[in-house]
N, C-alpha and C positions, 0 to 999 in steps of 0.2 A: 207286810210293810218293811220290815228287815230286810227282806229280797232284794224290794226295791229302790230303797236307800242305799246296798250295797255296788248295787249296777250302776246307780248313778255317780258313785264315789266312783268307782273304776274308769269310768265312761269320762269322770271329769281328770281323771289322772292321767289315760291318754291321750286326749286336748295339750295338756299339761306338758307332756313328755314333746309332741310334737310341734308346740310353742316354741320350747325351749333350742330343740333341733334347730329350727328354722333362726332366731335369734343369735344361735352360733353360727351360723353359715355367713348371716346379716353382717357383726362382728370384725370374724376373722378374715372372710374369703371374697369379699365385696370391694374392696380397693381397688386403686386403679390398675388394674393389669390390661389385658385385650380384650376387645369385643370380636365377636362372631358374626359376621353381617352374610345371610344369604345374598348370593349371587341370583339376580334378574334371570339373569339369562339358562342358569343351568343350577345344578347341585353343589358344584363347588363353592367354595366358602370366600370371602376375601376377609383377611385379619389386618385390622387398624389399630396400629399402639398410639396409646393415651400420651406420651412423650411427644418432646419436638424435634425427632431425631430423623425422621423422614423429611422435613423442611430443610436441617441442616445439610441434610445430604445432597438435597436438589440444587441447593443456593451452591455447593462444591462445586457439584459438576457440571453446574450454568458459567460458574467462574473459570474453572478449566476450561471449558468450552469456548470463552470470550477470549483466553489466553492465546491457546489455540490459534483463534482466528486471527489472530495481533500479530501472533510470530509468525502466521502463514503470507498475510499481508505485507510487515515488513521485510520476509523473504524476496515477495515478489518485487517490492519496489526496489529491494537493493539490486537482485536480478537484472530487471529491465535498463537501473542506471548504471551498469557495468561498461555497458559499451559508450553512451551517448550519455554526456552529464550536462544539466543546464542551473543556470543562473547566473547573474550577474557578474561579466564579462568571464562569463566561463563553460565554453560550447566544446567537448571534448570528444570526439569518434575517429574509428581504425580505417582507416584509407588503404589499403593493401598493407603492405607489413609497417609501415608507418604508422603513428598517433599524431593527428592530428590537433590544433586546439588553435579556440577565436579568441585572442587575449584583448581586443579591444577596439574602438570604432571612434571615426573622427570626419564630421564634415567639414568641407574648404569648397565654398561656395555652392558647384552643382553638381560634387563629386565624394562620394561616401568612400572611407579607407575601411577597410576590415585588416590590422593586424593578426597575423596567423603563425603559429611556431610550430615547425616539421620536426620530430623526432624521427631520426630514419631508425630503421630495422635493420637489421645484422644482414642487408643484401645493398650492393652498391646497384641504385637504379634511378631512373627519372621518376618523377612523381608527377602526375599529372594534374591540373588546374583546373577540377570540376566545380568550385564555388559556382552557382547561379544565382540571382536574385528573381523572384515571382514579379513579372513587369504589369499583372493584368488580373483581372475576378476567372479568365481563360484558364488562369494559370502557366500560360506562355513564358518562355523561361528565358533571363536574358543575358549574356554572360558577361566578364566585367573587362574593361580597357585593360587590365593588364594580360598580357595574355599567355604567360607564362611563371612559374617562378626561376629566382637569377641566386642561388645559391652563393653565396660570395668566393668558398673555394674552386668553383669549374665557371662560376658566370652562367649556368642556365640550372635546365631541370635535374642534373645528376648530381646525386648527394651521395654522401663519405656512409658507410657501415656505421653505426651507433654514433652518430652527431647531432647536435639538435641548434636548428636553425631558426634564432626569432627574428619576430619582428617583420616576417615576410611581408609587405604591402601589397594588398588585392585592395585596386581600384575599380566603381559601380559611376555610373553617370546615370543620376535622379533629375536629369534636366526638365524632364514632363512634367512634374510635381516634385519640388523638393521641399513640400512641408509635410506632407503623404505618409507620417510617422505614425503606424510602425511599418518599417521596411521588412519586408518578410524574403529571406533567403531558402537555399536546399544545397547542403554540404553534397550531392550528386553520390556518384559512386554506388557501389554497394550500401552504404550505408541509409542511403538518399534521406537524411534526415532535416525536416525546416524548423529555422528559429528565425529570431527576430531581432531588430536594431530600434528601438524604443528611448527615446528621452524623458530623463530622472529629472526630478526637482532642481539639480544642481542646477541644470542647462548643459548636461553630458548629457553621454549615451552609453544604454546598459543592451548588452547582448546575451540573450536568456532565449532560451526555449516557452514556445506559445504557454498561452496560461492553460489551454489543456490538454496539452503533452504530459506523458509522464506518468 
């Protein structure tokens, strides 16, 4: 009986011992640190921290990433209106070494003006008169009565090295339809860019590039 009282003491002291073991581990080592997640696919392991430091990090570099895209975008657009800028009475492209620009538009009964102001370029030359207006859904192109520009110091097409000449008058005869608004032009040339002659609330008219240009 002694024997076996004594076996059971012992028997109950190592229970005991490794109670306690396991209790410490519970305790101390049980917090939130990482978990160990087998991988599906293979042996390797994938580690997920109990933190929210992986969400912050995604939300970072989603936000860079939109930044990114913002500045690449607004590159482009500045890019593209480098040469051609449009809006209200304001159509601006490079004609050979001239800048040209459509400062403003005025009908008088069944003839449309387009004011236009020639910066010339550091070369004495003519400048030629490719304004067209679109006469047709063809796209047939039509050109306008005036049929040159009259530079005030030579009286025709040859302009001074760095002078800028406004107010040029480029007249359209809209006698087919002259309520037909918006009149839609093409600055010709190299450039061959089309906008538009459109009437504002005022009862003017605003000269912009098409609403999806740009």
């Amino acid at each position: 009986m002694d024997l076996n009282l004594k076996t059971l003491l012992i028997s109950l002291g190592i229970v005991a011992v490794v109670l306690g073991i396991i209790t410490f581990y519970v305790v101390f080592f049980a917090g939130g640190g990482t978990y160990l997640v087998s991988s599906p696919t293979g042996p390797n392991a994938t580690i997920f921290a109990t933190g929210t430091a992986p969400l912050a990090t995604t939300s970072s570099t989603a936000s860079s990433s939109l930044a990114l895209a913002s500045s690449t975008n607004s590159e482009s657009s500045s890019t593209a209106s480098s040469t051609v800028t449009g809006g209200s009475q304001n159509i601006v492209w490079m004609q050979g070494n001239e800048t040209m620009t459509i400062t403003g538009a005025a009908l008088s009964g069944t003839q449309l003006t387009l004011d236009v102001q020639v910066q010339m370029g550091a070369v004495a030359e003519c400048v030629p008169l490719t304004l067209r207006m679109i006469a047709d859904e063809q796209g047939d192109l039509a050109p306008p009565i005036t049929q040159q520009f009259a530079f005030p110091d030579s009286g025709n097409c040859n302009g001074t090295p760095g002078e800028t000449y406004s107010a040029q008058q480029v007249v359209f005869d809209i006698s087919s339809d002259p309520t037909a608004f918006p009149f839609i032009f093409t600055t010709g040339g190299a450039a061959n860019t089309l906008f538009e002659v459109v009437q504002n609330a005022g009862g003017g008219f605003d000269v912009e590039l098409p609403p999806n240009a740009g």
